[in-house]
BALOBA-1460 file (C-alpha; in Angstrom, 3 decimals):
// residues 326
<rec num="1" residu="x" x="15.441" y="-13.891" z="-3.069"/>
<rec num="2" residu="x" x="19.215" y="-14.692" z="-2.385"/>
<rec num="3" residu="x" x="20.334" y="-17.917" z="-5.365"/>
<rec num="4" residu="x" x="21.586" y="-19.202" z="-1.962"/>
<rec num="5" residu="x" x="18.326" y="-19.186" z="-0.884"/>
<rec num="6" residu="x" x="16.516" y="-20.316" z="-4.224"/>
<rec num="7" residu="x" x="13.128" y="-22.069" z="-3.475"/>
<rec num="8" residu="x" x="12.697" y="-21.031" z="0.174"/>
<rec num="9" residu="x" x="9.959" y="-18.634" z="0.957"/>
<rec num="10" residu="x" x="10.991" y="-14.939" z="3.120"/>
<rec num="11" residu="x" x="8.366" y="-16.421" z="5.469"/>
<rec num="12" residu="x" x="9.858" y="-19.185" z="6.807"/>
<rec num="13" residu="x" x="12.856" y="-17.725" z="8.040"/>
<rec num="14" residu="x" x="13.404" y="-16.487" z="11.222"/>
<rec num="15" residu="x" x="16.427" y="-14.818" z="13.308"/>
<rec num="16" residu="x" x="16.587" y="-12.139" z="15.885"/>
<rec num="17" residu="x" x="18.205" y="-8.850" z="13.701"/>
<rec num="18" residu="x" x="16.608" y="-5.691" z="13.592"/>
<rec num="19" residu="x" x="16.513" y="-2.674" z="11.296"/>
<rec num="20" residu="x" x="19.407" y="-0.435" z="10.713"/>
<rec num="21" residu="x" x="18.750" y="3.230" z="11.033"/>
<rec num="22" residu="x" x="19.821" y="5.137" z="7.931"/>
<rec num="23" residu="x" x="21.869" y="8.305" z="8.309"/>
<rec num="24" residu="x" x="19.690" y="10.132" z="5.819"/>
<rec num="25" residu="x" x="16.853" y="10.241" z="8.043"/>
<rec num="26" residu="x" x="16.880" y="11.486" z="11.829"/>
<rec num="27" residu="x" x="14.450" y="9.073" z="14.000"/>
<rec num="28" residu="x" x="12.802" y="10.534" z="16.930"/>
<rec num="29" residu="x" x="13.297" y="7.639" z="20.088"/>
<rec num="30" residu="x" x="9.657" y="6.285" z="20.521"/>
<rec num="31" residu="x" x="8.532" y="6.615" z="24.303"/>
<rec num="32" residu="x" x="7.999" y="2.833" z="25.963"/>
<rec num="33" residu="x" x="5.715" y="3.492" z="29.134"/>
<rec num="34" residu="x" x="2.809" y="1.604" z="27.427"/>
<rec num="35" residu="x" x="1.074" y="-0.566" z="29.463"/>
<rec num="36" residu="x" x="1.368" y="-4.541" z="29.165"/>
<rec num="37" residu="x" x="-1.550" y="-5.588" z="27.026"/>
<rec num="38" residu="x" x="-2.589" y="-8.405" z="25.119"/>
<rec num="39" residu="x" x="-1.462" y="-9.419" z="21.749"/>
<rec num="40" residu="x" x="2.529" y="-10.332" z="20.749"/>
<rec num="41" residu="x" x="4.867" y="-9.532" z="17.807"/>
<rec num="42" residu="x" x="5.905" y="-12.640" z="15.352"/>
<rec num="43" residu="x" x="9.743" y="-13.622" z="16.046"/>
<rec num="44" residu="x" x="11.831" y="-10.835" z="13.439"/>
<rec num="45" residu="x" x="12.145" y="-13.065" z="10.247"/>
<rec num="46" residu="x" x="16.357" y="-13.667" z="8.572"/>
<rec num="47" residu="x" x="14.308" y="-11.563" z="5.261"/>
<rec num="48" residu="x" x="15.128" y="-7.874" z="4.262"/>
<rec num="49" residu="x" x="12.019" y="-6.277" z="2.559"/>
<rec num="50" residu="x" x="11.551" y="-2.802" z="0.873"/>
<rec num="51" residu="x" x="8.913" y="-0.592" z="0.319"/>
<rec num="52" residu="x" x="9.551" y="1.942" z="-1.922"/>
<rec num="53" residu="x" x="7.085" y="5.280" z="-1.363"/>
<rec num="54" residu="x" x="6.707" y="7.217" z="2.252"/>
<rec num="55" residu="x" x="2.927" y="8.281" z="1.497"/>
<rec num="56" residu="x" x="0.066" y="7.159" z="3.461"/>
<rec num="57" residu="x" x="0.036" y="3.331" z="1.823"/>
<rec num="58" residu="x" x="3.929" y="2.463" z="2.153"/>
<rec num="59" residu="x" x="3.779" y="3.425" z="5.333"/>
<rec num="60" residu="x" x="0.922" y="1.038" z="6.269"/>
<rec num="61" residu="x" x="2.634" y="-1.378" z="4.475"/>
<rec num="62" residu="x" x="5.703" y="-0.826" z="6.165"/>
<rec num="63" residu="x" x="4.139" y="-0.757" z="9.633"/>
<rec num="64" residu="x" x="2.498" y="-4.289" z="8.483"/>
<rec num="65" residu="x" x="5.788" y="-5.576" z="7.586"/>
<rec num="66" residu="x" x="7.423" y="-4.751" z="10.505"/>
<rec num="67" residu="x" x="5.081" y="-5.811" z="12.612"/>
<rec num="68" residu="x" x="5.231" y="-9.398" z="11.677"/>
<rec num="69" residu="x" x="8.879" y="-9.634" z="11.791"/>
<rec num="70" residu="x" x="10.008" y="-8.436" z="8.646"/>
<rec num="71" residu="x" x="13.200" y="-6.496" z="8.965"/>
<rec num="72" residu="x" x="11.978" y="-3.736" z="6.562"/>
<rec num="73" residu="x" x="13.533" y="-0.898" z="4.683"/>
<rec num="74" residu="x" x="11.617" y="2.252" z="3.463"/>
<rec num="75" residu="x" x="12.693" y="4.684" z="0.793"/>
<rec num="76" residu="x" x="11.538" y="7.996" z="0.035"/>
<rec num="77" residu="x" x="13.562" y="9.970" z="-2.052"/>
<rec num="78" residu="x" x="11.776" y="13.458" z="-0.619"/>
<rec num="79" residu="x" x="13.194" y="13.596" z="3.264"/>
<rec num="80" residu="x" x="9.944" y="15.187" z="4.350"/>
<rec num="81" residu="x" x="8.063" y="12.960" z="3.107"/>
<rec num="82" residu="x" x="10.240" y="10.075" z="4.828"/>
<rec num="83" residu="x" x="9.935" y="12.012" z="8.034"/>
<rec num="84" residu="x" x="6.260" y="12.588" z="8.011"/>
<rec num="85" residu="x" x="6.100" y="8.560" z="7.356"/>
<rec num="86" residu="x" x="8.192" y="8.425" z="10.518"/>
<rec num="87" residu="x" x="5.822" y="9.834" z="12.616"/>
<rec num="88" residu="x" x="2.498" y="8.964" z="11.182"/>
<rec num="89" residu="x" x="4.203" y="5.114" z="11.721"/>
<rec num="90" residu="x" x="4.946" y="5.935" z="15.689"/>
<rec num="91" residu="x" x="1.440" y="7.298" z="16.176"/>
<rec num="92" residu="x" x="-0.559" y="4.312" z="13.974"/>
<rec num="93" residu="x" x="1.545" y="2.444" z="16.383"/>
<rec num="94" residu="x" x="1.190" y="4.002" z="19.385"/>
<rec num="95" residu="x" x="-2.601" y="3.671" z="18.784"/>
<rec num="96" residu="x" x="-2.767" y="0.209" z="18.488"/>
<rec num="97" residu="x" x="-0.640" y="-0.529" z="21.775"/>
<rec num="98" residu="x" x="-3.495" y="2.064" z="23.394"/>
<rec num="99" residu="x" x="-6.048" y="0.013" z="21.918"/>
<rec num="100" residu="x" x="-4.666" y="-3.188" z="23.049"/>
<rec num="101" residu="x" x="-3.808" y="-4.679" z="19.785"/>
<rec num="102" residu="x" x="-0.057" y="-5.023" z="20.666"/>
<rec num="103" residu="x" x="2.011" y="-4.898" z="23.883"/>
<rec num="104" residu="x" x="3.566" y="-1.545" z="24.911"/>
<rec num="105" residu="x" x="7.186" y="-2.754" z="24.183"/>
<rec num="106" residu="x" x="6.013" y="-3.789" z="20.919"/>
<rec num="107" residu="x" x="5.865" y="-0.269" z="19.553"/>
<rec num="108" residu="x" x="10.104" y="0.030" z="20.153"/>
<rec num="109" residu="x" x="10.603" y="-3.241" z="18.674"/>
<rec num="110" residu="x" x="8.274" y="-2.876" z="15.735"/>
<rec num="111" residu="x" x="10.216" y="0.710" z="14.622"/>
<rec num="112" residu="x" x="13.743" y="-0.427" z="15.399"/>
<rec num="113" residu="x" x="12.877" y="-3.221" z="12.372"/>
<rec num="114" residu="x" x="12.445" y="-0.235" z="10.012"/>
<rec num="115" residu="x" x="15.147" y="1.417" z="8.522"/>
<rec num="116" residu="x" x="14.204" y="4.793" z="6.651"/>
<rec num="117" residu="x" x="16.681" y="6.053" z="3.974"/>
<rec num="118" residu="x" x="16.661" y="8.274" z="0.780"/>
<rec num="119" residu="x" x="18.745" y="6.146" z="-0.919"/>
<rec num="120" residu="x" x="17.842" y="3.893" z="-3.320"/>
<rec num="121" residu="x" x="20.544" y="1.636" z="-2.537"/>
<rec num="122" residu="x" x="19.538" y="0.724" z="1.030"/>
<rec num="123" residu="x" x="16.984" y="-1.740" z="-0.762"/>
<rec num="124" residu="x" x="20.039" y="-3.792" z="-1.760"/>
<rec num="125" residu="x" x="19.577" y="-7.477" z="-0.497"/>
<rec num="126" residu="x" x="15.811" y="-7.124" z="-0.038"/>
<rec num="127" residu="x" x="14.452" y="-10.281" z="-0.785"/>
<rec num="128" residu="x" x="11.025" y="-8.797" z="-1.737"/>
<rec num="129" residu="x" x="10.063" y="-5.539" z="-2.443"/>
<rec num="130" residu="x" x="6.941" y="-3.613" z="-3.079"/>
<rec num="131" residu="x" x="6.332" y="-0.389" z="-4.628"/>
<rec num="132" residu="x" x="3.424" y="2.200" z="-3.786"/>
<rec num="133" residu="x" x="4.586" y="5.206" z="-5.408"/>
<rec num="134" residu="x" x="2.236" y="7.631" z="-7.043"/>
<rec num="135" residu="x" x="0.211" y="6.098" z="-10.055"/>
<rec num="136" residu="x" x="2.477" y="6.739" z="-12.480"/>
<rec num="137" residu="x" x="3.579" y="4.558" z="-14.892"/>
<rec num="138" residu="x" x="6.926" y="6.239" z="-16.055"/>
<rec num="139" residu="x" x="7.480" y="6.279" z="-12.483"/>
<rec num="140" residu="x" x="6.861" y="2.863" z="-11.649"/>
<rec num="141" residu="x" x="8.526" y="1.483" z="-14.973"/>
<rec num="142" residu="x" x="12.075" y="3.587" z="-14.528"/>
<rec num="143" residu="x" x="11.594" y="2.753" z="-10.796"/>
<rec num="144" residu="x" x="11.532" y="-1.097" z="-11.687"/>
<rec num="145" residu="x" x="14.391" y="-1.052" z="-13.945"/>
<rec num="146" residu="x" x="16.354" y="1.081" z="-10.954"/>
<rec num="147" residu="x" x="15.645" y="-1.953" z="-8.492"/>
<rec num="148" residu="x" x="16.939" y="-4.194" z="-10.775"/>
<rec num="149" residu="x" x="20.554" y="-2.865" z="-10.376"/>
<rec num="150" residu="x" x="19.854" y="-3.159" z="-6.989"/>
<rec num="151" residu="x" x="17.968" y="-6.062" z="-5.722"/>
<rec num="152" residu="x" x="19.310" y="-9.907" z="-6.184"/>
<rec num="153" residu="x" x="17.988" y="-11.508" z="-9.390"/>
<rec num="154" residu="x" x="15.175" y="-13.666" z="-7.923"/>
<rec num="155" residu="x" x="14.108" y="-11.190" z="-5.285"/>
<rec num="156" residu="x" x="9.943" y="-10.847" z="-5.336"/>
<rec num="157" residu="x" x="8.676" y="-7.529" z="-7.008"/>
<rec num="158" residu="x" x="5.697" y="-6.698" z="-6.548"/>
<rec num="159" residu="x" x="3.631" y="-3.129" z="-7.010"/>
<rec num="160" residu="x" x="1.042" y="-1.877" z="-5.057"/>
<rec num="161" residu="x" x="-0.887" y="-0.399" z="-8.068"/>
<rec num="162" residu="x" x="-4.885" y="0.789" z="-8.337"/>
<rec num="163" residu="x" x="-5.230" y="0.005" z="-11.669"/>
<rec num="164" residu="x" x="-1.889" y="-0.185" z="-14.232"/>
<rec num="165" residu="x" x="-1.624" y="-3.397" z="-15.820"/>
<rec num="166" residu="x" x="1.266" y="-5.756" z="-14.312"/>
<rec num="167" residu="x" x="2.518" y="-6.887" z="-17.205"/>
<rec num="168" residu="x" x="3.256" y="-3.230" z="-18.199"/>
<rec num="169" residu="x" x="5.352" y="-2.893" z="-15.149"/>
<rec num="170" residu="x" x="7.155" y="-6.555" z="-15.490"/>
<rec num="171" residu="x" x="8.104" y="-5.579" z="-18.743"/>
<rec num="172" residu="x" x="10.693" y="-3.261" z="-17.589"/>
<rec num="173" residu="x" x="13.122" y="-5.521" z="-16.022"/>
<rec num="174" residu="x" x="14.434" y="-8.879" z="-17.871"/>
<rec num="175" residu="x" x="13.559" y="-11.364" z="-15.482"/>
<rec num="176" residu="x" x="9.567" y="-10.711" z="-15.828"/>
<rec num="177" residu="x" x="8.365" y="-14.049" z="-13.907"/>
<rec num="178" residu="x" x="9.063" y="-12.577" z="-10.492"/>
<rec num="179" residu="x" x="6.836" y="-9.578" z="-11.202"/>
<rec num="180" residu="x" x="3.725" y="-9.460" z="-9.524"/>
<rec num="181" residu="x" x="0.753" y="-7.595" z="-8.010"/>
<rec num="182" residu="x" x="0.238" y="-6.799" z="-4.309"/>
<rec num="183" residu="x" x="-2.860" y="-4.735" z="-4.070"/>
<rec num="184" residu="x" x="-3.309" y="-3.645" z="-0.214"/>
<rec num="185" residu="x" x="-6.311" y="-1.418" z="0.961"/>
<rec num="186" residu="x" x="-6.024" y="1.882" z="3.087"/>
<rec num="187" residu="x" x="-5.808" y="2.068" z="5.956"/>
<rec num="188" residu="x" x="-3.492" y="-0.731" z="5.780"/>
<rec num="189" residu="x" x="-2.490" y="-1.890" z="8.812"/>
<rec num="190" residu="x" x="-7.233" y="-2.156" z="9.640"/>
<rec num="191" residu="x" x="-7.939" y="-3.528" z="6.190"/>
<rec num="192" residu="x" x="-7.285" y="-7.683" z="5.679"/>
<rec num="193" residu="x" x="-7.776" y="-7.973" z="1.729"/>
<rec num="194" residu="x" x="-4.707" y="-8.210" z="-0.308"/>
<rec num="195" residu="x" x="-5.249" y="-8.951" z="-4.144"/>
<rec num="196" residu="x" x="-2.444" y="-10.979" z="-5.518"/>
<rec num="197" residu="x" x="-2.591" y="-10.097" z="-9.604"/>
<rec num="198" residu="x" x="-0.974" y="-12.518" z="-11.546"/>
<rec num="199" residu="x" x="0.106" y="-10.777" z="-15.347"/>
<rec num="200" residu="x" x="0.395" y="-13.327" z="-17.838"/>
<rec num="201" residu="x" x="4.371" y="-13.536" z="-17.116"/>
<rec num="202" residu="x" x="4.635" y="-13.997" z="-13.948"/>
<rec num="203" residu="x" x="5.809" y="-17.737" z="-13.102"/>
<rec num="204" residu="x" x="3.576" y="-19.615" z="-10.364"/>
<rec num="205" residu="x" x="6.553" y="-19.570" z="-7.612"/>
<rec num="206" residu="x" x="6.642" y="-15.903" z="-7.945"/>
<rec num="207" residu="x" x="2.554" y="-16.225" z="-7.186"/>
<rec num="208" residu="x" x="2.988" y="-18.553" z="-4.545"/>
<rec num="209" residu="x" x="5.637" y="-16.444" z="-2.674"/>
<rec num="210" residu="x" x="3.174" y="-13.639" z="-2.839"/>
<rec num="211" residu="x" x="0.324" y="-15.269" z="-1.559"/>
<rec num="212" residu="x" x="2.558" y="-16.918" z="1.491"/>
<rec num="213" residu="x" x="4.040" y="-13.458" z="1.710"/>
<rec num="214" residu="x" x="0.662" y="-11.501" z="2.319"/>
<rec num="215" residu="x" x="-0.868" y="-14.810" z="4.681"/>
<rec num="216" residu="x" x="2.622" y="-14.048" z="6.558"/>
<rec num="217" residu="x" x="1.603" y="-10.113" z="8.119"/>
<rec num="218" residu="x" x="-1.672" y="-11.229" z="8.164"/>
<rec num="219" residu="x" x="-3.707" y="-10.753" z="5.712"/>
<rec num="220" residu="x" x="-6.429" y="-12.622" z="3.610"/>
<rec num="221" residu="x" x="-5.185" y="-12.807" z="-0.154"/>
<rec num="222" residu="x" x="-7.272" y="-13.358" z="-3.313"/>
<rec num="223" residu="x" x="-6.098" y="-14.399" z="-6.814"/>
<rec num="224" residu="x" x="-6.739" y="-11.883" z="-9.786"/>
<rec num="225" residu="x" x="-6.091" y="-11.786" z="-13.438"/>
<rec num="226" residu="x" x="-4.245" y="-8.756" z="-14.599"/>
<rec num="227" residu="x" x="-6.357" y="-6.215" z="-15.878"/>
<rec num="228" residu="x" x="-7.257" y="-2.684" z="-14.987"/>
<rec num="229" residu="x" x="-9.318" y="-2.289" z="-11.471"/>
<rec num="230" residu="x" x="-8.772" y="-6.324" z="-10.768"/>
<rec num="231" residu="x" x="-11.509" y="-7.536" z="-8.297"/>
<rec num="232" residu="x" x="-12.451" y="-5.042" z="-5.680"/>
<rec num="233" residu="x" x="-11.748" y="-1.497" z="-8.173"/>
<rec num="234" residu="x" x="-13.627" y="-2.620" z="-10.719"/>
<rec num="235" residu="x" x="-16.924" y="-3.159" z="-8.683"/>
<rec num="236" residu="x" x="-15.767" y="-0.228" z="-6.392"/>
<rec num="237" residu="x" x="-15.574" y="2.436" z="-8.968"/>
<rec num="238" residu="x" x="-19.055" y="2.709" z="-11.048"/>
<rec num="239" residu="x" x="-20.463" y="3.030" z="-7.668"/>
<rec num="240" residu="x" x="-18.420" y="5.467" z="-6.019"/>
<rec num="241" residu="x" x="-18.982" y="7.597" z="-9.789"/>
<rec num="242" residu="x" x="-22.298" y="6.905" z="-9.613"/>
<rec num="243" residu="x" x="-22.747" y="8.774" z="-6.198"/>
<rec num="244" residu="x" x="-20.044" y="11.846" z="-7.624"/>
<rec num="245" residu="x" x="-22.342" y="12.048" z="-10.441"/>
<rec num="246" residu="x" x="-25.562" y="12.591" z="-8.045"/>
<rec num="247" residu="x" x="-23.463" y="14.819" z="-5.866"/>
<rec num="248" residu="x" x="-22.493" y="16.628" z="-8.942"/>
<rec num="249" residu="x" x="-26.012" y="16.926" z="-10.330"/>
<rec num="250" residu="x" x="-27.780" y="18.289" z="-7.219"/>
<rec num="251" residu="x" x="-29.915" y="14.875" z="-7.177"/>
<rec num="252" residu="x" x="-29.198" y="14.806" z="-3.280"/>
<rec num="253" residu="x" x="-26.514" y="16.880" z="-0.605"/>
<rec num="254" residu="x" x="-23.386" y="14.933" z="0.418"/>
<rec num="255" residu="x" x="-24.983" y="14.003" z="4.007"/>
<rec num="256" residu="x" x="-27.946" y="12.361" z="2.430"/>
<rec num="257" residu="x" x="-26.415" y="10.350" z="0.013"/>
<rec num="258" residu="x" x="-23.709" y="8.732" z="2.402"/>
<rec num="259" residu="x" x="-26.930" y="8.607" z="5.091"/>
<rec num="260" residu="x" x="-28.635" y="6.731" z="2.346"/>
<rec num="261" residu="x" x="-26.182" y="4.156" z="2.043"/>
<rec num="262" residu="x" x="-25.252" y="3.599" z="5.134"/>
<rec num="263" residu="x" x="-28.571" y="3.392" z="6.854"/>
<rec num="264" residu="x" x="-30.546" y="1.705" z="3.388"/>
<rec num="265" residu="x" x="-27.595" y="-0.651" z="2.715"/>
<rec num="266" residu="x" x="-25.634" y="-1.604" z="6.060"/>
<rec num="267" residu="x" x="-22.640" y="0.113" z="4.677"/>
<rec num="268" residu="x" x="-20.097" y="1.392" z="7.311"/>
<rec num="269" residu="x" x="-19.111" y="4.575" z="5.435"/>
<rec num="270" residu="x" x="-21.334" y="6.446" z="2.951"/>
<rec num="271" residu="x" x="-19.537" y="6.838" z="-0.858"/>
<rec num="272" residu="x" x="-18.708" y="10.011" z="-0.775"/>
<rec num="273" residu="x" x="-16.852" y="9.840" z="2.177"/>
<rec num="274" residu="x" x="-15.004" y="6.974" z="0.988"/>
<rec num="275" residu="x" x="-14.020" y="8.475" z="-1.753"/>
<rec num="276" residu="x" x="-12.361" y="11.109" z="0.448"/>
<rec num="277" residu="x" x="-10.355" y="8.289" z="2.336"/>
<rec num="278" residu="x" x="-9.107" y="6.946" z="-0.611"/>
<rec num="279" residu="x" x="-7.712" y="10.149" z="-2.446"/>
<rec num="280" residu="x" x="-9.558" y="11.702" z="-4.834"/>
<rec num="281" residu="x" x="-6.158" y="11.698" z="-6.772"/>
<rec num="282" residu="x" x="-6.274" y="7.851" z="-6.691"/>
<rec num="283" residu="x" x="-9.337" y="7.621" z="-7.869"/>
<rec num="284" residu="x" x="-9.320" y="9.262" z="-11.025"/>
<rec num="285" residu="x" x="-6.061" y="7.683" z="-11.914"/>
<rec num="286" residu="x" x="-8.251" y="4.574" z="-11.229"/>
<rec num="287" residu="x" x="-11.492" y="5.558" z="-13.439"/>
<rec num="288" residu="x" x="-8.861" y="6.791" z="-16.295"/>
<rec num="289" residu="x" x="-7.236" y="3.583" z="-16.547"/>
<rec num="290" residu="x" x="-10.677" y="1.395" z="-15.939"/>
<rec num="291" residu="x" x="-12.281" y="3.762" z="-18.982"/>
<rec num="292" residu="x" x="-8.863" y="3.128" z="-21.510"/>
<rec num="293" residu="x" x="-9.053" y="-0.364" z="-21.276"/>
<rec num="294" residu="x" x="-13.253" y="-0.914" z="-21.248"/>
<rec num="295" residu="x" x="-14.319" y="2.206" z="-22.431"/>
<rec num="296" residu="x" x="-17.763" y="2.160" z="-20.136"/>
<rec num="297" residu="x" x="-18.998" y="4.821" z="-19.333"/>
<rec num="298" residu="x" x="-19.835" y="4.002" z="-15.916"/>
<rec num="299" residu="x" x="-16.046" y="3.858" z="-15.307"/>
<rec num="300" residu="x" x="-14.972" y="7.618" z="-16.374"/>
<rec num="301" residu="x" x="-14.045" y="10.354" z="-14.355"/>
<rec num="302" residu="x" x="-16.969" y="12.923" z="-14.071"/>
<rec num="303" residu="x" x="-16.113" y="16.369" z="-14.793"/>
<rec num="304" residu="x" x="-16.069" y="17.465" z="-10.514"/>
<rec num="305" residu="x" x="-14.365" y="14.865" z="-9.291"/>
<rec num="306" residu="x" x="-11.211" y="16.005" z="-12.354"/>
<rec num="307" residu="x" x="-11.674" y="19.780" z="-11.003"/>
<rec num="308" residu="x" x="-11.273" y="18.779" z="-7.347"/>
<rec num="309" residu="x" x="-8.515" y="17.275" z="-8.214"/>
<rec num="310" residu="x" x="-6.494" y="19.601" z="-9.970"/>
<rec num="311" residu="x" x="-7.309" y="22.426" z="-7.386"/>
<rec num="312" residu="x" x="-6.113" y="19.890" z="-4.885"/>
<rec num="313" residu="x" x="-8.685" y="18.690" z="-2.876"/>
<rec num="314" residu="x" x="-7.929" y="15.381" z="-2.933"/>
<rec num="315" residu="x" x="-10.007" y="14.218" z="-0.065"/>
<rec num="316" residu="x" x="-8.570" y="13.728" z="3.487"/>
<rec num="317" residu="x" x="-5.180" y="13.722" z="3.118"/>
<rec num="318" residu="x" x="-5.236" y="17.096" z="1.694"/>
<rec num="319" residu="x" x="-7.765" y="18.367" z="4.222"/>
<rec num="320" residu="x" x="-10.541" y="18.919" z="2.154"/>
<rec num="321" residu="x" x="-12.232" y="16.610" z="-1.037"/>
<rec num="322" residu="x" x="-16.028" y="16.281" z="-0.794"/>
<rec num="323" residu="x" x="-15.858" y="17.432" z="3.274"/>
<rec num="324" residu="x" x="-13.499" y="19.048" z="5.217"/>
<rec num="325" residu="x" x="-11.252" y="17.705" z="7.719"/>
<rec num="326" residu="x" x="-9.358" y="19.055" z="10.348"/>
């Protein structure tokens, strides 16, 4: 945050500015003939925040952001990619005011907060930012020392991360204590858990602003130390690689054993189809960086869920992973 501003949370300010549009990135008008329906938008907030990364969780995190206020600035270095975030925003958006979940008028108000650029340097005077790049962590370590060039010296960073240690990432810029972990779930803007991950150097303010920040758009945060998978990954995984393994080993077909599950244990989506939603790509970043660290077996990547992956089906953002998707 600003030094002007030194011990006062981006949540409890408010004033009525909205985003700037950015140049870089043409923005298609969204329509406004929704019907009046139940559910209002927070007062915009007097706090700038950044997401940096246009794929499918920056954009839920943006939409989040925005939609409780947040004047909110997106970059994405690749303009496609920022333009495809565009629209998949509008339509997440458009959905909800369909279903009810926010007024019609809401939609215009909610994407005028967002500014989309491919600079860098339109994350200047964010007051937090959050990262969801690719799991990467060159990436995320050169992209941490690049924001702080850019972002005032107290400013909240926080990465979106799977699985890479925080204190990895915090090590990269000099004032470490403001570093922490916001883990969000996909789809973002449906799913309430946010894991706050607290690495051994960042301060308790920095902590506290993260878990008023995440209780601010909504959310339901939970405190985790800082290691690989934190809460929810680390019990996720060995089951979602336990049902790859079957899958893999002919034990059962795909429909059966997300049938199984769903119908024998009360889950809403069978494994295997989960594992689709979440990116096959994300997951065996995840299971290579829980198996480094604990070396279990239940937590490494079996041998078909690596070849998916590197012939690209990567589950349903790529059309195809363990089904097939239109």
């Amino acid at each position: 945050m600003c030094p002007s501003e030194a011990g006062r949370h981006p949540a409890a300010t408010f004033a009525n500015r909205g985003g700037r549009q950015d140049v870089s990135s043409p923005r298609t008008r969204p329509p406004t003939s929704h019907p009046e329906v139940k559910g209002k938008l927070s007062e915009p907030k007097d706090v700038k925040v950044g997401v940096v990364g246009a794929g499918f969780m920056g954009t839920g995190i943006a939409e989040c952001t925005a939609k409780a206020g947040y004047r909110t600035v997106v970059h994405e270095p690749d303009g496609g990619v920022l333009r495809r975030s565009e629209q998949r925003l509008l339509k997440s958006l458009e959905r909800a005011a369909d279903a009810g979940k926010i007024e019609g008028p809401a939609v215009a108000d909610t994407f005028e907060r967002i500014e989309y650029s491919a600079r860098i340097d339109a994350l200047g005077g964010c007051e937090v930012v959050l990262e969801a790049v690719s799991e990467d962590v060159d990436l995320k370590t050169s992209l941490f020392r690049s924001l702080e060039e850019i972002v005032p010296p107290d400013a909240l960073l926080a990465s979106n991360t799977s699985s890479i240690p925080i204190a990895r990432l915090a090590a990269a810029v000099a004032n470490r204590e403001r570093v922490v972990g916001l883990h969000f779930f996909s789809p973002v803007p449906m799913m309430s858990l946010v894991e706050v991950v607290v690495a051994i150097s960042s301060d308790e303010r920095a902590v506290s602003q993260a878990h008023t920040f995440a209780e601010s758009l909504g959310k339901t945060p939970i405190r985790t130390k800082d290691r690989s998978g934190f809460v929810v990954n680390m019990l996720l995984v060995p089951y979602l690689m336990a049902a790859v393994r079957m899958f893999e080993e002919g034990f059962a077909s795909r429909e059966d054993i997300d049938t199984a599950m769903k119908l024998g244990c009360g889950h809403p989506m069978g494994p295997l189809a989960l594992c689709d939603l979440i990116g096959l790509d994300v997951l065996d970043s995840v299971c290579s960086s829980l198996f480094d660290e604990f070396k279990r077996p239940e937590y490494a990547p079996p041998p078909l869920l690596e070849r998916m992956v590197i012939v690209g089906h990567t589950g349903r953002k790529a059309g195809r992973g363990f089904y097939e998707y239109d």
